[in-house]
N, C-alpha and C positions, 0 to 999 in steps of 0.2 A: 753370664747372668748378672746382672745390676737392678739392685731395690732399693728405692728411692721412698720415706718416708718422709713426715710433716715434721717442718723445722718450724709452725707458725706460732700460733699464739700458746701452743705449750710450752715452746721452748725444747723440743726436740728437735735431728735431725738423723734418722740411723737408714741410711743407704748402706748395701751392699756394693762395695767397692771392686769385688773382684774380677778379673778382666776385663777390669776399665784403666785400673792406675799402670803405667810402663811398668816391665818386670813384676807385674802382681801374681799370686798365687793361679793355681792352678784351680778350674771349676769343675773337675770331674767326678767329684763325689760331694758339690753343694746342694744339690737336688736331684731327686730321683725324678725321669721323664715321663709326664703323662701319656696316654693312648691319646688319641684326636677325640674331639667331642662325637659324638653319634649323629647322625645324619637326621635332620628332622622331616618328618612324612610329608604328605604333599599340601597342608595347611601351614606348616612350618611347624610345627610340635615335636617336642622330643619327650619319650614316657620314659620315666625314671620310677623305681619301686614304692619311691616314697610323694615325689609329688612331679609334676610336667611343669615345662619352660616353651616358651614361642621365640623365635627365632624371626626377626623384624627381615623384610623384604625391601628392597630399594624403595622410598620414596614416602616409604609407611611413618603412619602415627599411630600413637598409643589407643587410639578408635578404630582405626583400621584392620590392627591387629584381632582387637578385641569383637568387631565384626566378624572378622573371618575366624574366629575361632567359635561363636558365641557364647562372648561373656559379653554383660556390658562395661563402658569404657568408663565409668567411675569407677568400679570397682575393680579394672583393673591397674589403671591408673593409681590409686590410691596402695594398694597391695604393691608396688613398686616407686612409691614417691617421686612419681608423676604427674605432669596434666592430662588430660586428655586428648587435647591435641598437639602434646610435644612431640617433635618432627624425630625421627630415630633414623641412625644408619644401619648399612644395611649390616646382616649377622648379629645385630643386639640383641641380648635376651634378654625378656621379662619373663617374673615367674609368675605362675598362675596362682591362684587364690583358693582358686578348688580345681578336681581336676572335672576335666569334658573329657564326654562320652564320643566316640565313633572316628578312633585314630584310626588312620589308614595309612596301610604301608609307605616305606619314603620313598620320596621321586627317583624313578632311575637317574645315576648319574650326582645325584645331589651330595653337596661337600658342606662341610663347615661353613665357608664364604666370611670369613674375616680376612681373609687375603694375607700382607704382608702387616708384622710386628716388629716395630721399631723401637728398641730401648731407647733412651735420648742419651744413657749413659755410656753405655758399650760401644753403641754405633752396628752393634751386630741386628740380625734381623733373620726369622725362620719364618717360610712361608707355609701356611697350613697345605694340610696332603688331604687326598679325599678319604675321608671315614667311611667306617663299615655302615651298612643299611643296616641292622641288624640292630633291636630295641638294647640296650644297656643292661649287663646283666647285674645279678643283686651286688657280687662282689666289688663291680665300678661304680656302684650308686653312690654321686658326689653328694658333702656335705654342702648346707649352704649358709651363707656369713651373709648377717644384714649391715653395713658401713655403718661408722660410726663416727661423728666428729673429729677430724687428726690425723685417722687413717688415711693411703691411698695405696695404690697395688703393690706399689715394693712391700708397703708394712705388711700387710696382711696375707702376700706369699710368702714373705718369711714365718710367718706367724705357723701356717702350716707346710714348711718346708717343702714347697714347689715351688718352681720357675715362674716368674713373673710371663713370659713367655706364655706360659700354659694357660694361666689365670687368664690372660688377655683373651686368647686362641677359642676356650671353653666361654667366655662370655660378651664376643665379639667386641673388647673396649677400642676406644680412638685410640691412634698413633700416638696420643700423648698421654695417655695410662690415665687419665680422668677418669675418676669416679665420683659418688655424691652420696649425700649422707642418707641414709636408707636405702640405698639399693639395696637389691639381693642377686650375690654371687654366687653361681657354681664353684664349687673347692672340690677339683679333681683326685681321684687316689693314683699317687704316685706309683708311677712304674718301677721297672730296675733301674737300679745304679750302674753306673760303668764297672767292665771289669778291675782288678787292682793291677792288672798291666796297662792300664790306657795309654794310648800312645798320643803326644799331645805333637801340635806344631810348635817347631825351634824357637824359642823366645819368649814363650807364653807360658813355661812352669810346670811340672810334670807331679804327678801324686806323689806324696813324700812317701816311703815305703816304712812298713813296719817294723820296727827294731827288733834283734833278737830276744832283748829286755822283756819285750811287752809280751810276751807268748809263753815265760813261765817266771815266778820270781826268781831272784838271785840268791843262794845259800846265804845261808845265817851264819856271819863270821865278825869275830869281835877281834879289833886291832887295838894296840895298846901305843898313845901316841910319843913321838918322841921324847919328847918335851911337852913342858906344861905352856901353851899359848902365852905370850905378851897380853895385857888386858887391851883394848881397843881404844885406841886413843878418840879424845870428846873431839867431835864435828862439828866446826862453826855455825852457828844460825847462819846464815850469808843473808837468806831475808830479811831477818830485823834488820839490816843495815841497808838494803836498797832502797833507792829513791829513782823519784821518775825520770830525773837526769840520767841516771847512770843504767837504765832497764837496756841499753839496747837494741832494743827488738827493731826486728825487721818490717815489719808491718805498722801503718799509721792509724789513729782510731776510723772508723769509719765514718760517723758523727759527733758533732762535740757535743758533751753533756755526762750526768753523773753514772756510771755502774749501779744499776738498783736492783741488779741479781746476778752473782758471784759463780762461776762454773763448779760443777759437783757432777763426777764423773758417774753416767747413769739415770741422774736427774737433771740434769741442766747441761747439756752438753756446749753451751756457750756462755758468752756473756750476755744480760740485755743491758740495753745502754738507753735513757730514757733522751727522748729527742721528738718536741712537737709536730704536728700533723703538716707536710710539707716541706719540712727541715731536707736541705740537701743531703744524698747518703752518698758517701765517695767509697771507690774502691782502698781495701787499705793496700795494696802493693799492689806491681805491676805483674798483668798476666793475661790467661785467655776466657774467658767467660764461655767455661765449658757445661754449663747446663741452666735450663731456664722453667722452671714448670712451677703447679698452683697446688695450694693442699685441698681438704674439700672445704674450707671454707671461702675457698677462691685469695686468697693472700701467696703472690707470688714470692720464690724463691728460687735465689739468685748463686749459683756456684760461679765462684773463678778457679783457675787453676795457674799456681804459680809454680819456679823452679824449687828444686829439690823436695818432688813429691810432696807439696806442700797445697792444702787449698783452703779457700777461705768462703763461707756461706752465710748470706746476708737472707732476713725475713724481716716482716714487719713492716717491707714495703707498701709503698700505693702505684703512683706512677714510674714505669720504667726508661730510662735512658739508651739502652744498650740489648743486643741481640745475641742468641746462640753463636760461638764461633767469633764475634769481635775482640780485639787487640784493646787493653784498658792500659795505663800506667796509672800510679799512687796518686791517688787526691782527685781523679776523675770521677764525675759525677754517671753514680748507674740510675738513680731515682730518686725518691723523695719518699722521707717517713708517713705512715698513712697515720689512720687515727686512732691505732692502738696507744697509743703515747711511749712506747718506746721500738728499739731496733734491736733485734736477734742478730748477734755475730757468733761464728765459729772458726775455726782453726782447725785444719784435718792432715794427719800426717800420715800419708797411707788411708790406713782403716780404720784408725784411731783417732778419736776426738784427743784434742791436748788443750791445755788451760792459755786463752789468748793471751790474756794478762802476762803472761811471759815472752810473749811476740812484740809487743807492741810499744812504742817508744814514746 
């Protein structure tokens, strides 16, 4: 499981790394697994306790839906910040506004129909199973979350600890986890957890096991020390004395111009570096441009990935250079500053955001 949040114009970037990066931790108790969505009747509706969802059919628009269901299509259109005639794929859900009268049983045979989900970060992919016919009982009645500016599916599966997977699976999204500002998501209630003997595949990290520590405290026992400690010798600034000469780093800026927001671990997980609309954006080291996707405010975001678990994530883009999967070296051009007037870099080591400025030469 990998969750990929918005590095855009806030200056975030918090993806869930784990079994993406080589040797990374083990995912068997990151999130508890949902049931499969419930199968919707024969209009495409699914009834839930608190309110109904329609399930878009190949070829449908937000009218078509709204015909076949009888609502009309401003109105439901607008309760899901759409047009009316926006083109849907198939398994999308829109939620309804109020509910309609005269559900009828769901189609024999009939399944979720979101097919196969693709992380862009894992490269793993679960394909939906067929769901029970059987209406949703009160205890799986999902919350639902309307999008909001910044978010996208990684952030907001994390936000309530289920698998981006699920989130996809229950609200039929594209292979590329797009979402858009007002939607409205189904937020599934998680299932069980793995056992705590999960048995994992060779290379990919096993549950760390509980310590005998943690299961009662340790007696209350007072030592008396040998000796009185040495006092702690004073520790050089070493940064007051750096300069740009002597920094190092591995990594080159990625466009020239001044730092006009300084990394703060939490709030700023990068640097931004102020660089006009068009200004060429190079990679800063050589590597592989392991992931390529858009926040909702449509502003692409750019991962490379370099050696020693190391990756580097460019935003503030416009136009792109470079595709999923290509080979870059340092100073190659991926794209061009858009017209936010500056560029989002980070540095990611593992899981951990780290401060560029100490990469960078």
């Amino acid at each position: 499981m990998v969750l990929l949040a918005s590095c855009g114009t806030n200056g975030r970037f918090d993806p869930d790394f784990r079994g993406w990066m080589p040797g990374s931790l083990s995912t068997a108790e990151a999130a508890a697994t949902a049931a499969p969505r419930p199968a919707p009747d024969a209009r495409g509706i699914i009834t839930f306790p608190n309110y109904q969802v329609a399930v878009a059919r190949e070829g449908d628009t937000v009218a078509s839906v709204a015909t076949r269901i009888g609502l009309g299509a401003d109105e439901l259109a607008r309760h899901n910040a759409l047009q009316p005639t926006a083109q849907l794929q198939a398994g999308a859900v829109l939620a309804l506004p109020r509910r309609v009268a005269g559900t009828v049983a769901p189609a024999a045979g009939a399944t979720s129909g979101t097919g196969l989900v693709t992380d862009p970060f894992a490269g793993q992919g679960t394909t939906s199973t067929p769901a029970s016919p059987a209406p949703a009982p009160a205890a799986a009645n999902p919350r639902e979350h309307v999008v909001v500016s910044g978010e996208t599916a990684w952030s907001i599966a994390r936000k309530y600890n289920i698998s981006v997977q699920d989130l996809s699976s229950w609200n039929g999204l594209p292979s590329d986890m797009s979402i858009r500002v007002g939607q409205r998501l189904m937020i599934p209630a998680a299932g069980q957890t793995a056992p705590a003997n999960t048995t994992t595949v060779p290379g990919q990290g096993s549950p760390t096991p509980r310590p005998p520590s943690a299961a009662a405290p340790l007696p209350d026992e007072r030592t008396t020390p040998a000796a009185t400690p040495a006092p702690a010798a004073e520790a050089p600034d070493m940064g007051a004395n750096r300069t740009a000469a002597s920094s190092g780093g591995r990594f080159q800026m990625p466009v020239s111009g001044s730092i006009i927001r300084v990394y703060e671990k939490g709030r700023n997980d990068g640097i931004d570096i102020a660089a006009n609309a068009g200004t060429a954006v190079n990679a800063a080291g050589g590597g592989t441009v392991a992931a390529i996707t858009r926040d909702t405010s449509g502003v692409p975001i750019v991962v490379v990935r370099h050696e020693g678990d190391l990756m580097t994530v460019y935003t503030g883009l416009d136009g792109l250079n470079v595709a999923k999967g290509d080979q870059v070296s340092a100073g190659q051009s991926i794209g061009t500053a858009g017209s936010g007037g500056f560029v989002h870099f980070e540095v990611r080591r593992g899981f951990e955001s780290v401060n560029p400025e100490g990469y960078l030469n």
